[in-house]
MIDO-989776 format. One record per residue (C-alpha): residue in three letters; x, y, z. Coordinates in Angstrom, 1 decimal, decimal comma. Layout:
BEGIN
[pt Ala; [X; Y; Z]]
...
***
This chain:
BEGIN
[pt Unk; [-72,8; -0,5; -127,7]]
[pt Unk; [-74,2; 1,7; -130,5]]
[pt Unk; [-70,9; 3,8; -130,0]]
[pt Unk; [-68,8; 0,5; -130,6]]
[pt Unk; [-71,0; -0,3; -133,8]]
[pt Unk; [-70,3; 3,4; -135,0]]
[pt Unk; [-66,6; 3,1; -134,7]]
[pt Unk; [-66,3; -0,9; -135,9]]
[pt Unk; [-68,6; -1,0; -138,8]]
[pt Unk; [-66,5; 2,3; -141,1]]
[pt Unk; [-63,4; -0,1; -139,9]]
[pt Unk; [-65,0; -3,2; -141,7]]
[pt Unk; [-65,9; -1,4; -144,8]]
[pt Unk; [-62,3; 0,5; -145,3]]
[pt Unk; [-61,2; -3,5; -144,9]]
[pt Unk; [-63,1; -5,0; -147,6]]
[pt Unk; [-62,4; -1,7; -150,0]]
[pt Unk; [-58,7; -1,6; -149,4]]
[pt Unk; [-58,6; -5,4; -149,5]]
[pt Unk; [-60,0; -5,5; -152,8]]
[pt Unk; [-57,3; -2,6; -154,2]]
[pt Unk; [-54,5; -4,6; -152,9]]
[pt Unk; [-55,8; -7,8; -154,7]]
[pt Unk; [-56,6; -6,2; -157,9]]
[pt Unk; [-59,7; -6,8; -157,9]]
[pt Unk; [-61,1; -3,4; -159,1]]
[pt Unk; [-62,7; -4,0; -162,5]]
[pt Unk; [-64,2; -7,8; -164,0]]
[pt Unk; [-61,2; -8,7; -166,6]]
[pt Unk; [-63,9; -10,2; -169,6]]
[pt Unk; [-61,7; -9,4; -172,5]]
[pt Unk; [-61,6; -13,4; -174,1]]
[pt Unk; [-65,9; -13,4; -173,8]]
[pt Unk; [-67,8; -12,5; -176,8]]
[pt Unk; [-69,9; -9,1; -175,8]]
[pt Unk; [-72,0; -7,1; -178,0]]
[pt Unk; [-71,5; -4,4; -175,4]]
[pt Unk; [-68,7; -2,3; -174,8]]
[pt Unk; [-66,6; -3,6; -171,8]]
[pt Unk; [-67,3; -1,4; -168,8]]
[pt Unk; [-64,9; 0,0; -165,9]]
[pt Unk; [-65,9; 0,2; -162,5]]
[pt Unk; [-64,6; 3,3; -161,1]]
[pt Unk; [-63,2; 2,7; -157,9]]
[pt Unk; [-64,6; 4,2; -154,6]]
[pt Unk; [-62,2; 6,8; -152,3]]
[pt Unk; [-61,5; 4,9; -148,9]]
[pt Unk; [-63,9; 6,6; -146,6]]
[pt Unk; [-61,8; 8,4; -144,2]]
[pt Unk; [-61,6; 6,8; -140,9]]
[pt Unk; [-62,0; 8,8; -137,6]]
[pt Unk; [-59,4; 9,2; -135,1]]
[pt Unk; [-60,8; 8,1; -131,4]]
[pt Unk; [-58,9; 8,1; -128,2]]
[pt Unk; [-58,9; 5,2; -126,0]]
[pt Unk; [-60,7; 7,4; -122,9]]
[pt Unk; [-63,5; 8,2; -125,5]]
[pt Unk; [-64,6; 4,2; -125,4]]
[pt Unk; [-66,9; 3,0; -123,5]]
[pt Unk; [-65,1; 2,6; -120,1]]
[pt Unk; [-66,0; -1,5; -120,1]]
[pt Unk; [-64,0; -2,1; -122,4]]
[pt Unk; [-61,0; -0,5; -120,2]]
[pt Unk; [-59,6; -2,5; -117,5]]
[pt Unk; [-56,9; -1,8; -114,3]]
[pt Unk; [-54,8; -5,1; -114,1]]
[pt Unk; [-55,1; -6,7; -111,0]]
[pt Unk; [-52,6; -8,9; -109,2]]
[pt Unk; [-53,6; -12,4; -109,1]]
[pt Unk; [-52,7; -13,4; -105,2]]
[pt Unk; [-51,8; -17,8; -105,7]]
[pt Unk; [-50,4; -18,4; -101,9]]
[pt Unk; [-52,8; -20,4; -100,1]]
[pt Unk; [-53,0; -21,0; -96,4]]
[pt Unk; [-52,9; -25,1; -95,3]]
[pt Unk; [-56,3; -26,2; -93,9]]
[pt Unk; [-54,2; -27,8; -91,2]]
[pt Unk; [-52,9; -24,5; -89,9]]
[pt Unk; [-55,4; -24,5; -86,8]]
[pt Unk; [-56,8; -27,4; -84,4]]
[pt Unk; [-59,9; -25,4; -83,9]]
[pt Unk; [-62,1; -28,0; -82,0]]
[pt Unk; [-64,6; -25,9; -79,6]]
[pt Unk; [-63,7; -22,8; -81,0]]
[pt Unk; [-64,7; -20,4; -83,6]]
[pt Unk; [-62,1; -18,4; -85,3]]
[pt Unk; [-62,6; -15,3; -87,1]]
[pt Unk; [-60,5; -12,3; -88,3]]
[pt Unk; [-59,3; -9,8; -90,8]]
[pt Unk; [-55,7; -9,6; -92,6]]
[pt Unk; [-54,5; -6,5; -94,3]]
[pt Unk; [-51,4; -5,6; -96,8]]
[pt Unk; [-50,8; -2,4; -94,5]]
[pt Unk; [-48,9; -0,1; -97,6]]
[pt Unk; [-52,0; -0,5; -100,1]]
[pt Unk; [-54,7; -1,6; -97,6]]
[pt Unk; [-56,1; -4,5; -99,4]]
[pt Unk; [-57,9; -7,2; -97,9]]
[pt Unk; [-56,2; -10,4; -98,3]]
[pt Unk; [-58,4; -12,4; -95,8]]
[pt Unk; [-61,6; -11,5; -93,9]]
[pt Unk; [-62,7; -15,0; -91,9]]
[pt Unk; [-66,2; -14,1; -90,1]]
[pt Unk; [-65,4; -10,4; -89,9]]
[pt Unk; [-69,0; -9,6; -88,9]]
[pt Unk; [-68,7; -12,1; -86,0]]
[pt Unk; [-69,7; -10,6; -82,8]]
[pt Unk; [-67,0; -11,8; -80,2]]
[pt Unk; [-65,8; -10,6; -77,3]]
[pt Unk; [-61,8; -8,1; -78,0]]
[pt Unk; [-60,8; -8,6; -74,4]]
[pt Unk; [-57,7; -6,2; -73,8]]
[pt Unk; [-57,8; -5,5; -77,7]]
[pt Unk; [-59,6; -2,8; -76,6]]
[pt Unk; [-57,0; -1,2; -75,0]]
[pt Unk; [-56,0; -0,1; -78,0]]
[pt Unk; [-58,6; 2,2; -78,6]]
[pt Unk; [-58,5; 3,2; -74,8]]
[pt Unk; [-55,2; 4,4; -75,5]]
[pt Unk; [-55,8; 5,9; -79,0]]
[pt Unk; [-58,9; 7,8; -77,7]]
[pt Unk; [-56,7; 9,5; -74,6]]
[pt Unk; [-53,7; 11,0; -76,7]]
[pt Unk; [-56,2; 12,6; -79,2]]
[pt Unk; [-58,3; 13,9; -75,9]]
[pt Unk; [-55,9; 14,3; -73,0]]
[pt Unk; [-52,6; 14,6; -75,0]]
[pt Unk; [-49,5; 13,2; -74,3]]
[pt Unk; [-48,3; 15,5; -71,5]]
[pt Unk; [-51,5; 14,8; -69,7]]
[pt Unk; [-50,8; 13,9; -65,9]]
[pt Unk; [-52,9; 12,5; -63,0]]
[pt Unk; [-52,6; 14,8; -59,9]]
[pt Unk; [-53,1; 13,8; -55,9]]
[pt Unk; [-53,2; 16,5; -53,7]]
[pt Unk; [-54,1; 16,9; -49,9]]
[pt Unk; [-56,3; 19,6; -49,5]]
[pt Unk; [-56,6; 21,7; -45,5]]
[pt Unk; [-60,2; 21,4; -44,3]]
[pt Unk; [-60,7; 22,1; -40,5]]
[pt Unk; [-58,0; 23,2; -38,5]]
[pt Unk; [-56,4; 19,7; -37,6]]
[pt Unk; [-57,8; 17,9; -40,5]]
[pt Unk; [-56,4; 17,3; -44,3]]
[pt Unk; [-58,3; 15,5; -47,5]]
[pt Unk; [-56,1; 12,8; -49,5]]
[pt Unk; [-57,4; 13,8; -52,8]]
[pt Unk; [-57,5; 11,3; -55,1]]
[pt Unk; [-56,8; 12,2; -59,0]]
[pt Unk; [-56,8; 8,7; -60,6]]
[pt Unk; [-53,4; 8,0; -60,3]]
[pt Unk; [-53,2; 4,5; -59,8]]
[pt Unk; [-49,2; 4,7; -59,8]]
[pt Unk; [-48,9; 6,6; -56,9]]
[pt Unk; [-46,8; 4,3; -54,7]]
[pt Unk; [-45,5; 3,6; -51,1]]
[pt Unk; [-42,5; 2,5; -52,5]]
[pt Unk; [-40,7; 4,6; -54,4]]
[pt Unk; [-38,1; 2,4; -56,2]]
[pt Unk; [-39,6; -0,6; -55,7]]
[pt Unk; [-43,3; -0,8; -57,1]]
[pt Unk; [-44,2; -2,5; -60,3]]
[pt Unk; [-45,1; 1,3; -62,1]]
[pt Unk; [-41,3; 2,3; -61,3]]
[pt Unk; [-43,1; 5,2; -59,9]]
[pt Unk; [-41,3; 7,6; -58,3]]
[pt Unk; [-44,5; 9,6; -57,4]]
[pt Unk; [-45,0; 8,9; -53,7]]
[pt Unk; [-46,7; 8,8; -50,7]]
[pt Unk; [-43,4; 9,9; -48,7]]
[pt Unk; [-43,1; 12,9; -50,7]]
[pt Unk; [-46,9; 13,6; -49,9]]
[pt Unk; [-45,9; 13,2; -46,1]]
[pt Unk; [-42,8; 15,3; -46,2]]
[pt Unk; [-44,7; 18,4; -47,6]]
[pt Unk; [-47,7; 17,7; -45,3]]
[pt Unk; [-45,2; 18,2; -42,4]]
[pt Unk; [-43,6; 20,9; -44,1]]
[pt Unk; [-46,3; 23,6; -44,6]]
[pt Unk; [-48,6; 22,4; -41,4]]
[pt Unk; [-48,0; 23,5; -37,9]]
[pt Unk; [-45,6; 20,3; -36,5]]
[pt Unk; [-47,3; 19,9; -33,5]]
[pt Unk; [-51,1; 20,5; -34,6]]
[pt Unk; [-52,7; 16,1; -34,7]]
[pt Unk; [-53,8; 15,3; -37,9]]
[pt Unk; [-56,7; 13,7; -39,1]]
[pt Unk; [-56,6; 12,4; -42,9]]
[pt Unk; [-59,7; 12,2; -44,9]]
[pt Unk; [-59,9; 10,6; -48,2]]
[pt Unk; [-61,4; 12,6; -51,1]]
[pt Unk; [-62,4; 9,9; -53,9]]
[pt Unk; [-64,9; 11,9; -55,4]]
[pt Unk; [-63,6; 12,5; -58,7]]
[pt Unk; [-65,1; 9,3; -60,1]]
[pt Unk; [-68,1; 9,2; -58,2]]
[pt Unk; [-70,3; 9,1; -61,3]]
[pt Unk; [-69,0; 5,3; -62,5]]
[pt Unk; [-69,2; 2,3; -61,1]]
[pt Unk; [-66,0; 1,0; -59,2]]
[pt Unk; [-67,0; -2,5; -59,9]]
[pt Unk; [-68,5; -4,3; -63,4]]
[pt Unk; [-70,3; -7,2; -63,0]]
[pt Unk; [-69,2; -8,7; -65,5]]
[pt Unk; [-65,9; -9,1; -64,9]]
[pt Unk; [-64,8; -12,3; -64,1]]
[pt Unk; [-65,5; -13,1; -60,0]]
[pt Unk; [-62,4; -12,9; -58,1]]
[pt Unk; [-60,3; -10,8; -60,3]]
[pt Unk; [-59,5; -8,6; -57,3]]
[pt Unk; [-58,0; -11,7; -55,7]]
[pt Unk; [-56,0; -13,0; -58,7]]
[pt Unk; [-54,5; -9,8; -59,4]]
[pt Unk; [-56,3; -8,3; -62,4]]
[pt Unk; [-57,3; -5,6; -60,6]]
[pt Unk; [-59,1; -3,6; -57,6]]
[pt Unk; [-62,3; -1,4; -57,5]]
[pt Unk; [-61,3; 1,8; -59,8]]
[pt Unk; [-61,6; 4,3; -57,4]]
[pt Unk; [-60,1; 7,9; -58,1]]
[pt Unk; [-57,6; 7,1; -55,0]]
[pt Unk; [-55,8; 4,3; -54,7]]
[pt Unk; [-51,8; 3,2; -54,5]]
[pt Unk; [-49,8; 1,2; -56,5]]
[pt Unk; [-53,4; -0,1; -57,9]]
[pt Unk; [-53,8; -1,7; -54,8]]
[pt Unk; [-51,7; -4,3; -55,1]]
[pt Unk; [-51,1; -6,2; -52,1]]
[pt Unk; [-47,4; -6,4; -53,0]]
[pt Unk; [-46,0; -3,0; -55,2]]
[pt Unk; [-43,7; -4,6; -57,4]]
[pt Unk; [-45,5; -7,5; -58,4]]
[pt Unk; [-47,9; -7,1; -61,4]]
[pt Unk; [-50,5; -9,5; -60,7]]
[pt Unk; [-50,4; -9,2; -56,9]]
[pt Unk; [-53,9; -9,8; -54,8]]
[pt Unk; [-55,9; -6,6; -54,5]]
[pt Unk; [-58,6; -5,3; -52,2]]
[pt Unk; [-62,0; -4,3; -52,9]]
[pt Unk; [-61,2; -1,4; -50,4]]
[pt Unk; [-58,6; 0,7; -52,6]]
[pt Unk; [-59,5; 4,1; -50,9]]
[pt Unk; [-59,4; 3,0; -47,5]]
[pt Unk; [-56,0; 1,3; -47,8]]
[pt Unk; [-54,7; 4,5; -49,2]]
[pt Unk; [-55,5; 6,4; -46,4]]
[pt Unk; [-53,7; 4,3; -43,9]]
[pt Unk; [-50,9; 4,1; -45,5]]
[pt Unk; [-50,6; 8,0; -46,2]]
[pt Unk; [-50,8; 7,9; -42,1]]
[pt Unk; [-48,6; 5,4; -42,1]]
[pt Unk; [-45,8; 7,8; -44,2]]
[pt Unk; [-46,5; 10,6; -42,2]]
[pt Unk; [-45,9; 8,8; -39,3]]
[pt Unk; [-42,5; 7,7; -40,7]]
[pt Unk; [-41,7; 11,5; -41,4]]
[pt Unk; [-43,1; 13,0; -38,2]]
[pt Unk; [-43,0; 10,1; -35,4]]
[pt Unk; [-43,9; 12,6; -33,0]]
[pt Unk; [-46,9; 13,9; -34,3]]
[pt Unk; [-50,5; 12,0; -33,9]]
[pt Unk; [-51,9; 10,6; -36,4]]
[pt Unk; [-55,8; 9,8; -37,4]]
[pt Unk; [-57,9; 8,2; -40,3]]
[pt Unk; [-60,9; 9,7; -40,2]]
[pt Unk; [-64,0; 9,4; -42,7]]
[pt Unk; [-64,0; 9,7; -46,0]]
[pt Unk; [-65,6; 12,9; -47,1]]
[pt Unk; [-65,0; 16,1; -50,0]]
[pt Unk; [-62,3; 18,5; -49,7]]
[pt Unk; [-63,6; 22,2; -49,1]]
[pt Unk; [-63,3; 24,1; -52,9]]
[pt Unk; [-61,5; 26,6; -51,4]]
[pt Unk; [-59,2; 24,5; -49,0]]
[pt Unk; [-55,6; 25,4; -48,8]]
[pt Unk; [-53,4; 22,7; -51,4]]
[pt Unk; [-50,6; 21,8; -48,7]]
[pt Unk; [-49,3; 19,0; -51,5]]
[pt Unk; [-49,2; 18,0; -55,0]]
[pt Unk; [-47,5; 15,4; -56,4]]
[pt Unk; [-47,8; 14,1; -60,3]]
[pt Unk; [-47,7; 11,1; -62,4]]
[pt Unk; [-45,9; 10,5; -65,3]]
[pt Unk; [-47,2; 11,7; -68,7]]
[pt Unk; [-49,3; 9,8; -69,8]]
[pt Unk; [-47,5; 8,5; -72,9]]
[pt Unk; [-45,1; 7,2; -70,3]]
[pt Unk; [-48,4; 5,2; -68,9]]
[pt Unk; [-50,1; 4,1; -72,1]]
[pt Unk; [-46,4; 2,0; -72,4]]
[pt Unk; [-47,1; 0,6; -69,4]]
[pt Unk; [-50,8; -0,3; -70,7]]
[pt Unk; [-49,9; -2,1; -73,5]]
[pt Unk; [-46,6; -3,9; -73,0]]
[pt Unk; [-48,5; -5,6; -69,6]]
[pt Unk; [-52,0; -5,5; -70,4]]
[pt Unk; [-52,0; -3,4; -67,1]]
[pt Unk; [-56,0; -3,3; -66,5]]
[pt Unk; [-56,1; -0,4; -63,8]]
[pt Unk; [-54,3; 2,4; -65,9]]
[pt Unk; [-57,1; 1,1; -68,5]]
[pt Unk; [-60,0; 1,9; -66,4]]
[pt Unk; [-58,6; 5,1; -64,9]]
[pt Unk; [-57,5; 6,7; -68,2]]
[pt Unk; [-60,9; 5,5; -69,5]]
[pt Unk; [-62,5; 7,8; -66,8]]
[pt Unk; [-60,8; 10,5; -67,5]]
[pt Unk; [-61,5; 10,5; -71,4]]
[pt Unk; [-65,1; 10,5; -70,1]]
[pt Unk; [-64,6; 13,3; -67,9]]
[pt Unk; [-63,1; 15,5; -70,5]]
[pt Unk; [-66,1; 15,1; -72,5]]
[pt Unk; [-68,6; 15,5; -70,1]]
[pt Unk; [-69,5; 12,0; -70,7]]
[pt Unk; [-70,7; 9,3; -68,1]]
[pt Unk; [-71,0; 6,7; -70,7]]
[pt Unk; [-67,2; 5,1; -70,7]]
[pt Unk; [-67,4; 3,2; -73,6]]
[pt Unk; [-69,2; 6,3; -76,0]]
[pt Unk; [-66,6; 8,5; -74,8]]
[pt Unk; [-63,7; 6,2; -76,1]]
[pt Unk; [-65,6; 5,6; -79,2]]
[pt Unk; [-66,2; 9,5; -79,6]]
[pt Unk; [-62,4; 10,1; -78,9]]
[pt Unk; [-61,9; 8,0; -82,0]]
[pt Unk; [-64,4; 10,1; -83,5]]
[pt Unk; [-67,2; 7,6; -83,9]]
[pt Unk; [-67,2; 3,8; -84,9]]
[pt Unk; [-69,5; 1,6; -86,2]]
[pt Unk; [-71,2; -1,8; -84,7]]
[pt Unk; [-68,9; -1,0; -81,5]]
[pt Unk; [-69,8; -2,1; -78,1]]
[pt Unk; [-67,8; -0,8; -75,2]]
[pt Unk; [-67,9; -1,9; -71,6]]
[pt Unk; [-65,2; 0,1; -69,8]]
[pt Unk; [-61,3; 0,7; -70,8]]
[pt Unk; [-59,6; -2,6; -69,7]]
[pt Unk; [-61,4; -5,4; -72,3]]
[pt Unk; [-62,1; -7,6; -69,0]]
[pt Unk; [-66,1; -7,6; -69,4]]
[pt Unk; [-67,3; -9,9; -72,5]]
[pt Unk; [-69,7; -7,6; -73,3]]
[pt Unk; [-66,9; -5,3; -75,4]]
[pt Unk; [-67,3; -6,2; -78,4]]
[pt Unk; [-65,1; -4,0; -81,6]]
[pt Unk; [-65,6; -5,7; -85,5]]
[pt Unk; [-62,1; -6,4; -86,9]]
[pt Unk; [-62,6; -3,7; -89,7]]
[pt Unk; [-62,8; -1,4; -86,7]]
[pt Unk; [-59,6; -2,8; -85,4]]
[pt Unk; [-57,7; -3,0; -88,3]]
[pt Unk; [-58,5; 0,6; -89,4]]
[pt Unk; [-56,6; 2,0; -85,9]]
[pt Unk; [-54,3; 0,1; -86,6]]
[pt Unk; [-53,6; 1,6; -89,8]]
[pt Unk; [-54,6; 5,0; -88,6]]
[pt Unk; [-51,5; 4,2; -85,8]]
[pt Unk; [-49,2; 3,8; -88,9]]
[pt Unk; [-50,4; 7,1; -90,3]]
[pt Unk; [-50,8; 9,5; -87,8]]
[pt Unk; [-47,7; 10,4; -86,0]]
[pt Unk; [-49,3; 11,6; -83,1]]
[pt Unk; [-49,9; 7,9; -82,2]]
[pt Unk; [-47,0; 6,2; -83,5]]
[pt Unk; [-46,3; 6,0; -79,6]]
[pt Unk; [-49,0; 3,2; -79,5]]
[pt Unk; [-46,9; 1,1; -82,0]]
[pt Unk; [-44,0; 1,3; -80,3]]
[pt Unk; [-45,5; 0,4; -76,8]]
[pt Unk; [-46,8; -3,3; -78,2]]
[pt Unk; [-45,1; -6,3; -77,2]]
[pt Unk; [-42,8; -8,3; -79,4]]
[pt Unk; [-43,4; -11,6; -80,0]]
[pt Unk; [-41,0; -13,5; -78,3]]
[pt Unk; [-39,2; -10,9; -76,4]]
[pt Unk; [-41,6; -7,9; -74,8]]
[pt Unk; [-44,6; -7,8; -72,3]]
[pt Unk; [-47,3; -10,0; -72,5]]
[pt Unk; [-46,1; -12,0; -75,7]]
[pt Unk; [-42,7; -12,7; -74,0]]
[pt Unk; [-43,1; -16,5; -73,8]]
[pt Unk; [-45,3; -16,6; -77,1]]
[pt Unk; [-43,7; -17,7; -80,6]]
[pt Unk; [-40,7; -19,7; -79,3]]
[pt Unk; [-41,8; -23,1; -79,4]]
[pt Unk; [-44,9; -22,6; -81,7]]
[pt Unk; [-44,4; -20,5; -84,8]]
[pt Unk; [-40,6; -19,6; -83,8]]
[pt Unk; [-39,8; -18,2; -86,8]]
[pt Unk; [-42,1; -15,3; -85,9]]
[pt Unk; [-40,3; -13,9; -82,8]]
[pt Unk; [-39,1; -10,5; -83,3]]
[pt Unk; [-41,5; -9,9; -86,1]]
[pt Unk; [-45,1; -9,1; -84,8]]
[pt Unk; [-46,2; -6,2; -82,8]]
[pt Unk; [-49,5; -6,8; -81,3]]
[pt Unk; [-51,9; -6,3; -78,4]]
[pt Unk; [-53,2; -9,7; -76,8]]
[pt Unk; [-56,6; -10,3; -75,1]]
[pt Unk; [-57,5; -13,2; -72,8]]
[pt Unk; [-60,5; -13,6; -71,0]]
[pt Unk; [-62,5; -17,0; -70,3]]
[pt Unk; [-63,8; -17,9; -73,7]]
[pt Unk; [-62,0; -15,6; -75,8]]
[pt Unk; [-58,6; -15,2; -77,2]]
[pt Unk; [-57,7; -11,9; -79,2]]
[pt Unk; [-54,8; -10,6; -80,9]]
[pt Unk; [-54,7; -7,5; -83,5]]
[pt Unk; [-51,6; -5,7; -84,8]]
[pt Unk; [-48,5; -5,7; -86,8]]
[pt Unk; [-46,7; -8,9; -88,6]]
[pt Unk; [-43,5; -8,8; -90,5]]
[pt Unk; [-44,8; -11,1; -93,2]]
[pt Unk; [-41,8; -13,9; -95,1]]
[pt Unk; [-41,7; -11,5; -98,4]]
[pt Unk; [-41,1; -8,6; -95,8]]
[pt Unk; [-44,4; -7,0; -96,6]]
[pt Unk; [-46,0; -5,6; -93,0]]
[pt Unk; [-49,5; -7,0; -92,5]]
[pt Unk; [-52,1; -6,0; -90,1]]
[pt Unk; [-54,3; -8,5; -88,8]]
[pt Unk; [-56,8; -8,6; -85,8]]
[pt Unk; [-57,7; -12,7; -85,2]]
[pt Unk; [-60,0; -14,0; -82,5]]
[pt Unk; [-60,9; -17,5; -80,7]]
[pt Unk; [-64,3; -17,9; -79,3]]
[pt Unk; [-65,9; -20,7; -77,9]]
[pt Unk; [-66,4; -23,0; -75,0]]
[pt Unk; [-63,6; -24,9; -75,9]]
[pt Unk; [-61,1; -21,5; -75,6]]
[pt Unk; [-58,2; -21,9; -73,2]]
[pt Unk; [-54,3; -21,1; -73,4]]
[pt Unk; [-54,0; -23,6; -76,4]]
[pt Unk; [-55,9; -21,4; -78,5]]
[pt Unk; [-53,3; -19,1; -78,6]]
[pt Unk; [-51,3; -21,4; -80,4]]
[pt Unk; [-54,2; -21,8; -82,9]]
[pt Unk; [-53,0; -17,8; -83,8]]
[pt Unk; [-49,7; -18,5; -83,5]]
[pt Unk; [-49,7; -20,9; -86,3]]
[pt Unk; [-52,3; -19,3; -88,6]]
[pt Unk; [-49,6; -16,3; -88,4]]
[pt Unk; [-47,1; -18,5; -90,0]]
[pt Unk; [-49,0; -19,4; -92,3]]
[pt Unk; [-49,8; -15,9; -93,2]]
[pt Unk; [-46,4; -14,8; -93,0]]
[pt Unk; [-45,8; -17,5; -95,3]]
[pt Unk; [-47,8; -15,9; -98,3]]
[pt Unk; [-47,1; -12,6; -97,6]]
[pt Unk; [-48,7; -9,9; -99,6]]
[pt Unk; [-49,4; -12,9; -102,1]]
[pt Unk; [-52,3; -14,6; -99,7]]
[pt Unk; [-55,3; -15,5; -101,8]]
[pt Unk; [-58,9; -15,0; -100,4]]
[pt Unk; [-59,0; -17,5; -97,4]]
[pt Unk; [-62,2; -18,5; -95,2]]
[pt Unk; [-61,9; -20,4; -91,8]]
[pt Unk; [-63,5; -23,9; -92,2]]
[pt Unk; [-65,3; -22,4; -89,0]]
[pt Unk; [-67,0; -19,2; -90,9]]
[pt Unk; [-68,7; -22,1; -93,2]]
***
């Protein structure tokens, strides 16, 4: 402040003085009064000079960036909310400015939201040509190991299986009875020792997601995820992956050698130096992170998830994936797949991927792989009678587990401004209809565009 008195008060006084010349007013005119005095002159004063100072040498208060004032508000009507509690984040993606941040410290769970990070954390670890590899290994003479390498895509039917794998159990067979002796019986022994240091099964997933589909036991052998039918996504699974494998690798090498005998034997561990009679591959895994995301596919999640683990030496599945991302904050991680309610990720986290996914090109794959609302994956059948005007226009990943709908990614907002936005409904009153609680939020967001003025759920009060 002294600085501003130094530089206004010369200002003043060069006012008064030059205001004074310019009205004349330099001398007292007293020429018509009697004076026994000679009349005297005021001489007048030089202007003080006045100094020159540049606008960064003020005090930097005094300085200000204009700021766009954001009018656009969202209705209070936009959600039906009963039971539930809503919270969120929405970014303008080119300058990264929050433009609403409902509850973004609530704790809730991501579901598949998650998947996400799964898939994030495995490109910058694995890489994109990574592959998963089954090979049958020669122990004894007589007897071979199935070797399981966490391909969950390895299939009995080759054309026909939901993965549109073409990485089979028939070519396993075919090279099996190519580089073995013909008429030497066989005994196959699965090897699913590769993931023997996690647990196959979470507790808290829901009960009965084998049966309903989600998915089987994540063991390190397994074919077409166990699915009861190939081709059919949410088909019943067992909670015996391994063991079905084996049978049906006898079963294919039956087909290619009907004469020859044919065993399942016990499961056991391929000898380190045993002869590799066959290999076959999966697809890179950018070709399965696709997969992943479009479907929500929950047994590529928990397989990839191992084997970001394994690459860092890590048992701990859920401080391996946030490692791969280099570290997170407030993050809680239960597996790859979202299905336990004990993952929890805080919007910010979720909305800085998905920015990072913008940036970096070595995951723009992950942006591409979303579903579309109204058109793609698991938001096919969303935004056509609710919030229509959206379809075509939002890429995102969805979540849905009991109590907890989640949905985080990209929306191509009325002004045609991108927005990213990660929104979640929690509560005991959470069910399908909840999702149209999102859905209609996002309109109203799309409405305002990059013009959406600080909002706040009526539920974050």
């Amino acid at each position: 402040m002294e600085r501003v008195v130094r530089v206004v008060a010369p200002l003043l006084g060069t006012a008064v003085i030059w205001g004074t010349a310019f009205f004349g007013i330099t001398s007292i005119p007293v020429a018509d009064a009697p004076s026994e005095e000679p009349p005297q002159t005021v001489e007048e004063t030089p202007a003080p000079s006045v100094p020159v100072v540049r606008a960064d040498e003020l005090d930097s208060g005094f300085l200000t960036t204009p700021q766009r004032i954001r009018t656009c508000q969202i209705q209070q009507g936009a959600t039906n909310s009963s039971g539930t509690s809503l919270s969120g984040l929405v970014v303008d993606s080119a300058s990264g400015q929050e433009l609403a941040d409902f509850a973004p410290e609530a704790s809730a769970p991501t579901a598949s939201v998650v998947k996400l990070f799964t898939a994030a954390a495995a490109l910058t670890v694995l890489g994109a040509d990574h592959t998963f590899r089954t090979q049958v290994v020669e122990g004894q003479p007589g007897e071979i190991f199935l070797v399981g390498g966490g391909d969950v895509t390895l299939t009995r039917a080759p054309g026909r299986n939901y993965y549109n794998s073409s990485t089979s159990l028939t070519s396993l067979a075919e090279m099996v009875q190519g580089n073995t002796s013909p008429a030497m019986p066989l005994t196959i022994r699965a090897d699913g020792s590769r993931y023997e240091d996690f647990p196959e099964w979470d507790a808290s997933w829901r009960s009965g997601s084998a049966a309903l589909g989600f998915i089987a036991p994540v063991a390190a052998l397994q074919v077409d995820g166990d699915r009861d039918q190939p081709s059919v996504r949410l088909s019943p699974r067992s909670m015996n992956p391994e063991s079905r494998a084996t049978t049906w690798f006898a079963e294919a090498i039956r087909v290619a050698a009907p004469d020859r005998q044919v065993v399942v034997g016990e499961p056991g561990r391929a000898p380190s130096d045993g002869r590799v009679v066959a290999t076959v591959e999966s697809a890179p895994l950018e070709e399965l992170v696709r997969i992943m995301l479009v479907d929500s596919d929950n047994s590529l999640a928990e397989v990839i998830a191992r084997e970001i683990a394994l690459a860092q030496n890590e048992t701990n599945i859920g401080a391996a994936i946030a490692e791969g991302r280099g570290g997170m904050a407030g993050v809680s991680i239960r597996g790859g797949s979202g299905l336990s309610e004990s993952t929890t990720i805080p919007h910010e986290e979720i909305a800085r991927l998905l920015i990072d996914i913008n940036d970096d090109e070595s995951l723009s794959v992950l942006k591409e792989s979303l579903p579309v609302a109204g058109e793609t994956g698991s938001l096919r059948n969303r935004f056509l009678s609710v919030s229509g005007e959206l379809a075509g226009r939002i890429q995102a990943k969805t979540g849905s587990i009991r109590g907890t709908r989640s949905l985080a990614g990209y929306l191509e907002a009325d002004d045609g401004s991108e927005l990213v936005f990660s929104l979640n409904a929690t509560g005991p009153g959470v069910d399908n209809s909840s999702r149209d609680d999102i859905d209609r939020l996002l309109a109203e967001v799309s409405r305002c565009g990059s013009n959406l003025a600080h909002w706040e759920s009526p539920d974050a009060k």
